[in-house]
KELUM-695324 format. One record per residue: residue number from 1; residue in one letter; x, z, y of N, C-alpha, C in turn. Coordinates in steps of 0.1 Angstrom, whole numbers. Example, Ala and Ser with C-alpha at 12.3 -4.5 7.8 and 13.67 -1.06 7.14 Angstrom:
<zazas>
(zaza 1 'a' (132 78 -57) (123 78 -45) (132 78 -33))
(zaza 2 's' (128 71 -22) (137 71 -11) (129 79 0))
</zazas>
This chain:
<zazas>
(zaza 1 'x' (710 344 702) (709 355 693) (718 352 681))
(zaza 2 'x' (722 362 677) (734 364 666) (729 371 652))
(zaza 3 'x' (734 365 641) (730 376 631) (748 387 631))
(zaza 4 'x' (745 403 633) (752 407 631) (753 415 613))
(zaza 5 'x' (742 415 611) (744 427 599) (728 428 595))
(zaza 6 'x' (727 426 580) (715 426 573) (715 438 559))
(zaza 7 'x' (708 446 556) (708 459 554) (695 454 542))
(zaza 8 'x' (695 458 531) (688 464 522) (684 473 520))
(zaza 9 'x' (674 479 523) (670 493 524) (658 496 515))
(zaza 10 'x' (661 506 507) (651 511 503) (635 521 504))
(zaza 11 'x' (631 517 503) (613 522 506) (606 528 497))
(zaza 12 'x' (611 541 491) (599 543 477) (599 536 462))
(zaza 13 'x' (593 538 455) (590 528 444) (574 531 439))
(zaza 14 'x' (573 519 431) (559 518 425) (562 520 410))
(zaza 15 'x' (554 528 403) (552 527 387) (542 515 384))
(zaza 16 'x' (543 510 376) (534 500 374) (532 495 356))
(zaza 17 'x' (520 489 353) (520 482 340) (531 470 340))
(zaza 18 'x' (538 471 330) (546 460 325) (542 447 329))
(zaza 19 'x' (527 444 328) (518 433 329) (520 427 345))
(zaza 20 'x' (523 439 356) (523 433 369) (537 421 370))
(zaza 21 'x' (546 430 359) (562 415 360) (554 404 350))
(zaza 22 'x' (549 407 340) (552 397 329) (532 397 323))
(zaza 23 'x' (524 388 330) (511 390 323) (509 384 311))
(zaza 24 'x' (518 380 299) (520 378 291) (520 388 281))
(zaza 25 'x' (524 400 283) (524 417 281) (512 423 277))
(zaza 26 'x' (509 424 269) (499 438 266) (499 446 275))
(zaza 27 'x' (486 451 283) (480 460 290) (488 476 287))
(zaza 28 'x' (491 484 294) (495 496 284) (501 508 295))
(zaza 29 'x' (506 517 295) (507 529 303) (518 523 314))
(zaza 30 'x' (518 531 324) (524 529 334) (538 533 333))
(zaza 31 'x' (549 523 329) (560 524 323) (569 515 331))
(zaza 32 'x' (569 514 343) (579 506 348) (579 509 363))
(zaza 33 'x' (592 515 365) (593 521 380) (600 507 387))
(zaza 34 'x' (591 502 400) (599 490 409) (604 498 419))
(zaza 35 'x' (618 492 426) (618 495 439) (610 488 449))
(zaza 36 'x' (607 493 462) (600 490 472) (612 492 485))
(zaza 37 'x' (610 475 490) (622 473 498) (616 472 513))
(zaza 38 'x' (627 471 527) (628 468 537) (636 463 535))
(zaza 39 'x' (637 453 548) (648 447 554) (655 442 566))
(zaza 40 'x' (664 451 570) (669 451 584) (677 444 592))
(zaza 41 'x' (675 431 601) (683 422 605) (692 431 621))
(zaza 42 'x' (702 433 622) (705 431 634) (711 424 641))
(zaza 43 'x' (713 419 655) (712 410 660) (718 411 674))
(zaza 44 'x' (723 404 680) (726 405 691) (716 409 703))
(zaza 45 'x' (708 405 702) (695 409 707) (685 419 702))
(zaza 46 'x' (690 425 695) (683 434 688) (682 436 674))
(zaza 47 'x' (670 450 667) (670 448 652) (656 441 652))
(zaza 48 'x' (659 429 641) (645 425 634) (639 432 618))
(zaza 49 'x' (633 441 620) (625 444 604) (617 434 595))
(zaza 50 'x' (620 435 583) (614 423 576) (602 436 567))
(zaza 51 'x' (591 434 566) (581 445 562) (584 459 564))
(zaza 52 'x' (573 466 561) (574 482 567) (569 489 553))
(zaza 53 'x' (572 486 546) (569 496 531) (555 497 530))
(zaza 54 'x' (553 509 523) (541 518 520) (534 524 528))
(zaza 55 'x' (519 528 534) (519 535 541) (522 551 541))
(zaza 56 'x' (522 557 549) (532 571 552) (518 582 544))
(zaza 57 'x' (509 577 542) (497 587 538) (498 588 520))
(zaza 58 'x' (509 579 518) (510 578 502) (522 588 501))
(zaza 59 'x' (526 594 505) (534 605 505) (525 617 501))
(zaza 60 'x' (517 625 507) (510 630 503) (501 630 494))
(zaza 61 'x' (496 617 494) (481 613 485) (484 595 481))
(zaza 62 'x' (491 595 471) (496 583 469) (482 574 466))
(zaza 63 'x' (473 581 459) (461 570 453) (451 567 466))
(zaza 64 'x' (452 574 474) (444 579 490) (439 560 492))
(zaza 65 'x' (450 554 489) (446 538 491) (436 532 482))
(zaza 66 'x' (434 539 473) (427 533 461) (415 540 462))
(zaza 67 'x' (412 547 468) (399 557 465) (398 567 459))
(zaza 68 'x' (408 573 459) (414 585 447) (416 581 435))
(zaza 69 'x' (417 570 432) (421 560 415) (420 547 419))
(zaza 70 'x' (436 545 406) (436 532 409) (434 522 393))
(zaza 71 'x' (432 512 389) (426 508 382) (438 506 369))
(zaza 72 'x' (447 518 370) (454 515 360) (468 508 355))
(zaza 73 'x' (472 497 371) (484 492 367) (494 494 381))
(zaza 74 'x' (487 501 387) (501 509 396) (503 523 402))
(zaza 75 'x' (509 526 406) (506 544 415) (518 541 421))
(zaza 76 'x' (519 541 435) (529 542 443) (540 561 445))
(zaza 77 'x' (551 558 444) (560 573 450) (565 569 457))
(zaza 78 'x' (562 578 464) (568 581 481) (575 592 485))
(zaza 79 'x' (584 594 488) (589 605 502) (589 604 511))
(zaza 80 'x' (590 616 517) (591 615 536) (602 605 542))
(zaza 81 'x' (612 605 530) (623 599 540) (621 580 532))
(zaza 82 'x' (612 580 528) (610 564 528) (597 558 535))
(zaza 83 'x' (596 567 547) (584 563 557) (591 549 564))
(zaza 84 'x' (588 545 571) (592 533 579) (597 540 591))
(zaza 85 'x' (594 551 594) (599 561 611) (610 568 603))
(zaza 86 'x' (613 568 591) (626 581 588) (638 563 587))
(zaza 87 'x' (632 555 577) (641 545 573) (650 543 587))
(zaza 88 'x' (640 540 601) (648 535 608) (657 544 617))
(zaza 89 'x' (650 555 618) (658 566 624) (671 570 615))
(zaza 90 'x' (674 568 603) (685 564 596) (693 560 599))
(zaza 91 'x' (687 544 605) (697 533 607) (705 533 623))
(zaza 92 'x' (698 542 629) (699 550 644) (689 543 655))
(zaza 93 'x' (675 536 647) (671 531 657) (653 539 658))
(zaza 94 'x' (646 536 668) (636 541 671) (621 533 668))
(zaza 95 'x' (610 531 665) (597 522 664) (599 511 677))
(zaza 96 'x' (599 514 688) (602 506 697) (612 498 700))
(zaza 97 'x' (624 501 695) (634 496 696) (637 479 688))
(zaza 98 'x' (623 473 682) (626 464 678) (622 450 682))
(zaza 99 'x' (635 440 683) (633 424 684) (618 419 685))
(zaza 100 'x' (614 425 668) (604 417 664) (603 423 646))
(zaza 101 'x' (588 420 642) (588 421 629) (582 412 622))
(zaza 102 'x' (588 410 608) (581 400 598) (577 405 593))
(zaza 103 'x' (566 403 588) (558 403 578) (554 399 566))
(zaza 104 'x' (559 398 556) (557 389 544) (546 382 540))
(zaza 105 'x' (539 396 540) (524 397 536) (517 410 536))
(zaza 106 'x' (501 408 531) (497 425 540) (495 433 527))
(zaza 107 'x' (505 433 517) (498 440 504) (503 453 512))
(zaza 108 'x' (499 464 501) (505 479 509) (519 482 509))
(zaza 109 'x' (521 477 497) (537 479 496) (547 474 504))
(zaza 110 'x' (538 463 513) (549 454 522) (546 459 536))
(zaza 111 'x' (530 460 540) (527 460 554) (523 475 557))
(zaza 112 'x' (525 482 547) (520 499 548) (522 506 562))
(zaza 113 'x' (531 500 567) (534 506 580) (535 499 594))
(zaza 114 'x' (529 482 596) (528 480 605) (517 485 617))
(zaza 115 'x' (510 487 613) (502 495 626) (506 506 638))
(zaza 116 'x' (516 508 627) (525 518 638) (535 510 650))
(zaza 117 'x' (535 494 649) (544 489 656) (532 478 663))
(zaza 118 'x' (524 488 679) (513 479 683) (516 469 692))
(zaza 119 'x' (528 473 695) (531 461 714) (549 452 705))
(zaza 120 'x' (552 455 694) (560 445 690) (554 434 681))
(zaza 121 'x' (562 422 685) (556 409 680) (558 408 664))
(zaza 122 'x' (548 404 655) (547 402 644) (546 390 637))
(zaza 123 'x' (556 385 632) (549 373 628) (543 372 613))
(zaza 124 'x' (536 365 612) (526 366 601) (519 351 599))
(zaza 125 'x' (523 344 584) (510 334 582) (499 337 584))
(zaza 126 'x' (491 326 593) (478 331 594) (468 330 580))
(zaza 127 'x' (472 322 575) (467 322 561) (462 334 552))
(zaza 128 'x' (476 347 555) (477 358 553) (463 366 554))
(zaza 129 'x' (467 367 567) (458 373 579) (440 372 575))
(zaza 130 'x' (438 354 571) (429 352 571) (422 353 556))
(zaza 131 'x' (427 355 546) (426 358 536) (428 380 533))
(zaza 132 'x' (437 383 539) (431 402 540) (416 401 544))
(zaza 133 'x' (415 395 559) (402 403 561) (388 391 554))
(zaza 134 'x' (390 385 543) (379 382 532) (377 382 524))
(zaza 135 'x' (392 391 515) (391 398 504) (394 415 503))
(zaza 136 'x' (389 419 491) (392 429 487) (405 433 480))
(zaza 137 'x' (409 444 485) (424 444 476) (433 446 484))
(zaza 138 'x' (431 446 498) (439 449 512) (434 460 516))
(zaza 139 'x' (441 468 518) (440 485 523) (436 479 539))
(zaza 140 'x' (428 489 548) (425 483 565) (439 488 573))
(zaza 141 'x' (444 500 563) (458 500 572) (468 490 573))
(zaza 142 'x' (469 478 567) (476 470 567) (471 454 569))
(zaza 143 'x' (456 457 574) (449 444 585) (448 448 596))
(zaza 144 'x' (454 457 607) (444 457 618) (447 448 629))
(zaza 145 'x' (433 448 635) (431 440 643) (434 440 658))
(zaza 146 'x' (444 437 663) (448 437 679) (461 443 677))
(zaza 147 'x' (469 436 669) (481 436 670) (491 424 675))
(zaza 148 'x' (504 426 679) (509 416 688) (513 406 675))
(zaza 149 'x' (503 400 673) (510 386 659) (509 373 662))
(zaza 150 'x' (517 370 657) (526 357 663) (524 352 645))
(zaza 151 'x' (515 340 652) (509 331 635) (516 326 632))
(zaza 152 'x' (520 321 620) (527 310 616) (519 300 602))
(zaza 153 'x' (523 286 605) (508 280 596) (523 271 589))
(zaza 154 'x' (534 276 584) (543 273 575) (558 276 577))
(zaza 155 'x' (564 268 578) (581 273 580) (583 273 594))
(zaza 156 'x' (591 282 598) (598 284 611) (613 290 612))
(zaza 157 'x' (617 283 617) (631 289 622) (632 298 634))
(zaza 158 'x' (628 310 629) (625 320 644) (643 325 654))
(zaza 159 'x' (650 326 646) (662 322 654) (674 316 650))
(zaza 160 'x' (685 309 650) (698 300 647) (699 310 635))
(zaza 161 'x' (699 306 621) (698 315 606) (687 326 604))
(zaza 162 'x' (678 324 609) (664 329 602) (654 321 602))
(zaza 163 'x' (653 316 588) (637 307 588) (632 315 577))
(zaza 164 'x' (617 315 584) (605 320 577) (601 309 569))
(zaza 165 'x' (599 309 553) (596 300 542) (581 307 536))
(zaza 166 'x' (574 295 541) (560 295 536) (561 299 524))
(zaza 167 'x' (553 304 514) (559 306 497) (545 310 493))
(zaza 168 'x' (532 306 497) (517 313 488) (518 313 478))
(zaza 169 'x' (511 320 474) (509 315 454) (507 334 452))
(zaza 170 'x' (518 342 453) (515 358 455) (506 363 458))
(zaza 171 'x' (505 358 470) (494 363 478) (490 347 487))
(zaza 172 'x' (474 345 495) (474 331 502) (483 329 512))
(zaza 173 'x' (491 339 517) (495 335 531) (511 342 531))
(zaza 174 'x' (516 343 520) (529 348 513) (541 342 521))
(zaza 175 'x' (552 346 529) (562 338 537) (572 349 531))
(zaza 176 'x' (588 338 524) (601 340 520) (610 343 535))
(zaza 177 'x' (619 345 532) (632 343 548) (642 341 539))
(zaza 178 'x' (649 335 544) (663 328 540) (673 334 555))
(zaza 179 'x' (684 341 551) (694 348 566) (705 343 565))
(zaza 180 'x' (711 334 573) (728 329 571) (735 345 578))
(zaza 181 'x' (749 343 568) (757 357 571) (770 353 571))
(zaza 182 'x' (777 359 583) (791 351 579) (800 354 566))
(zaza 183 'x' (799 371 563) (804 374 555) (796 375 537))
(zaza 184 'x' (786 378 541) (780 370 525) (777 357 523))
(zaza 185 'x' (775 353 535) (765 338 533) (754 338 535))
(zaza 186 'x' (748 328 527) (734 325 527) (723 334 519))
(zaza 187 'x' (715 344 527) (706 354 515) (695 348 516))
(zaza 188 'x' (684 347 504) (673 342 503) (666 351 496))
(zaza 189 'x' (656 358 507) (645 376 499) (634 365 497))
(zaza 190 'x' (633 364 482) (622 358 476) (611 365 481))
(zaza 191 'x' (613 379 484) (601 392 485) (591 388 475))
(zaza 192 'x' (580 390 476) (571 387 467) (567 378 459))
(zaza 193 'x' (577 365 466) (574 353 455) (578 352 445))
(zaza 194 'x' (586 358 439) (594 360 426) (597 375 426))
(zaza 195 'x' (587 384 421) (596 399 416) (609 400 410))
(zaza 196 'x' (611 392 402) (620 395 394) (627 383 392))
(zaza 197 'x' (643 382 385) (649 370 387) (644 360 373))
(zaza 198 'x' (637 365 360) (626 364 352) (618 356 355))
(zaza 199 'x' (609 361 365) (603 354 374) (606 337 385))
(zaza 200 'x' (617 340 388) (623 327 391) (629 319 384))
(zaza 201 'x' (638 321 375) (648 313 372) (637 307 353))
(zaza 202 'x' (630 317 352) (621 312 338) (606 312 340))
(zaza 203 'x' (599 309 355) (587 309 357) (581 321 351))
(zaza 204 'x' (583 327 340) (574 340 341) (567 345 344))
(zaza 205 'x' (553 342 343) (539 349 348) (539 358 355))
(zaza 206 'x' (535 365 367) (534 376 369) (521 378 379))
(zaza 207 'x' (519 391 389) (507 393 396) (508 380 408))
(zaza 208 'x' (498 373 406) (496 363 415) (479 358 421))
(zaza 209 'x' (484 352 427) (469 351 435) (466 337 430))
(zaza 210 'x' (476 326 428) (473 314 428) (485 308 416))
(zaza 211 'x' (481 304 404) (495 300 397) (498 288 402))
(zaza 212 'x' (494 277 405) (502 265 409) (509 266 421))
(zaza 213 'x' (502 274 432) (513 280 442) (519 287 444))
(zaza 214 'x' (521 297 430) (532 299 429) (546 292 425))
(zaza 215 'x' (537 286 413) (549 274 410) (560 267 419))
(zaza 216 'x' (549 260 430) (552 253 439) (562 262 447))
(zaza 217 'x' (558 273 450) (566 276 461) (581 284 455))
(zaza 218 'x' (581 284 443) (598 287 436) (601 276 434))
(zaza 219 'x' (593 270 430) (599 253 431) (608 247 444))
(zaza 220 'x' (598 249 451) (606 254 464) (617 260 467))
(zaza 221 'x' (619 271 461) (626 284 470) (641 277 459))
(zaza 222 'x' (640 273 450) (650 270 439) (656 256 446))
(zaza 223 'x' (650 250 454) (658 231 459) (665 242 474))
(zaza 224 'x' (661 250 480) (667 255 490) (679 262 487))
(zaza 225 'x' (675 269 478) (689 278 472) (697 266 465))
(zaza 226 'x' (694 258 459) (710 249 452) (710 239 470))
(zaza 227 'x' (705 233 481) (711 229 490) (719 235 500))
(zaza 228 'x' (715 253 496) (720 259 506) (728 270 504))
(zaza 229 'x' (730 270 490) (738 274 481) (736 289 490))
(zaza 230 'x' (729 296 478) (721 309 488) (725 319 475))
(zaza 231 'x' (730 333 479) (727 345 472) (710 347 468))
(zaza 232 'x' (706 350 459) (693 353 456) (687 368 455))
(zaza 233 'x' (678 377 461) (675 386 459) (657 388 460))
(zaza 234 'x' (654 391 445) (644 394 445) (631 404 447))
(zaza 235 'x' (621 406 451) (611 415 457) (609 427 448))
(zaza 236 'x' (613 429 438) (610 440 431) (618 442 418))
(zaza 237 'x' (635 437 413) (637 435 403) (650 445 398))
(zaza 238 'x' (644 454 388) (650 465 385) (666 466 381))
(zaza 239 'x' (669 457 374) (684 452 371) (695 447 383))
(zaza 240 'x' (682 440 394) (693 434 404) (696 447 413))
(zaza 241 'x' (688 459 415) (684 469 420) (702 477 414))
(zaza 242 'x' (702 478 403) (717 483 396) (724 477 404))
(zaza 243 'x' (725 462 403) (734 452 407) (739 454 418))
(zaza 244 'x' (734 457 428) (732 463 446) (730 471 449))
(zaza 245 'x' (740 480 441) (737 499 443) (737 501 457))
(zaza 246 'x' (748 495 461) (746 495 473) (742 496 485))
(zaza 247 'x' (728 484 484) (717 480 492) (721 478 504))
(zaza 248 'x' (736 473 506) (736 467 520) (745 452 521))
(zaza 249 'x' (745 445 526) (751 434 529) (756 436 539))
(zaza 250 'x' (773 438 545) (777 446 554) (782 431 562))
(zaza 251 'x' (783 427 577) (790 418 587) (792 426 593))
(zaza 252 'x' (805 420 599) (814 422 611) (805 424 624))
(zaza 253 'x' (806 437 628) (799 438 643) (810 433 651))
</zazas>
């Protein structure tokens, strides 16, 4: 299997408190629009999706996850065409039509739409897994149970330039990917381990489950990027979003 072409795609955005980048911040109105990303590997063997956005019911009734309110520091927007069925029918491909999917982790903004993908293989720290269904704060659309997942209990190199990088600290069971590309190089989607480059490059507080693993795990993600001398792109960061109007990393088919 080959990497041919990795795609940045956009999924909606979240409004959110200042406080979700920077908990150093004063509490205060919902004043910061993030993007909300996919990401599309294709491959000689097929496309691999890296999370499935938001679920598709936040189009209609964005708070619908929350109980009809949410406690103040986010509200998700949606359109139709940033469902995970419009994204890929975009890209010209179909729900079935895929390799395989990653999963980063099961927040909504990441896993909103895997249930819709029940007979393709998922991989997923079980850590993850095992931490949605014992807390609160995981929508059920983005735990269910009897899907084709394929655990992972740390790093894996799922094919020749894709390894899955363990990264908790975000969330307990939080996994980075690092993609070799001929024509960009080396990409490293912090996804949720670092929203912002803020966040990485000056440790910067932000929404986290665990501060010392988070630490650890940009501590991490920072010795891999200078050995492997990696482009960096972060899970939610509004400047780099300018930077990559674009949103695509284009290879040679």
């Amino acid at each position: 299997m080959a990497i041919k072409k990795l795609s940045l795609l956009p999924a909606g955005r979240c409004l959110v408190d200042g406080t979700i980048l920077d908990t150093r911040m004063e509490h205060g109105r919902l004043t910061v629009s993030l993007p909300v990303w996919v990401y599309l590997i294709e491959t000689t063997d097929g496309p691999i999706l890296i999370d499935t956005g938001m679920p598709e019911s936040c189009v209609q009734d964005p708070l619908g996850l929350f109980g009809g309110m949410s406690d103040g520091s986010i509200a998700p927007q949606m359109k139709e065409e940033d469902t995970i069925l419009n994204i890929l029918h975009c890209q010209g491909y179909q729900l079935n039509d895929l390799a395989c999917l990653i999963s980063s982790h099961l927040h909504f903004d990441h896993a909103g739409g895997n249930a819709m993908f029940p007979n393709t293989e998922i991989y997923l720290q079980r850590a993850e897994f095992d931490a949605a269904m014992k807390k609160q704060g995981y929508p059920e659309v983005c735990k269910r149970l009897g899907l084709n997942y394929k655990w992972g209990d740390g790093d894996k190199e799922l094919v020749p330039g894709l390894q899955l990088l363990a990264t908790p600290g975000h969330s307990p069971g939080h996994q980075s990917v690092l993609v070799q590309t001929k024509e960009s190089g080396n990409i490293l989607l912090t996804i949720d381990a670092a929203y912002t480059r803020s966040n990485y490059e000056y440790n910067v507080p932000f929404a986290i489950h665990n501060a010392e693993d988070t630490i650890n795990s940009i501590t991490k993600l920072k010795e891999i990027a200078k050995s492997e001398k990696v482009n960096v792109f972060y899970g939610h960061d509004v400047e780099q979003e300018k930077e990559w109007s674009d949103q695509l990393i284009n290879e040679k088919r």
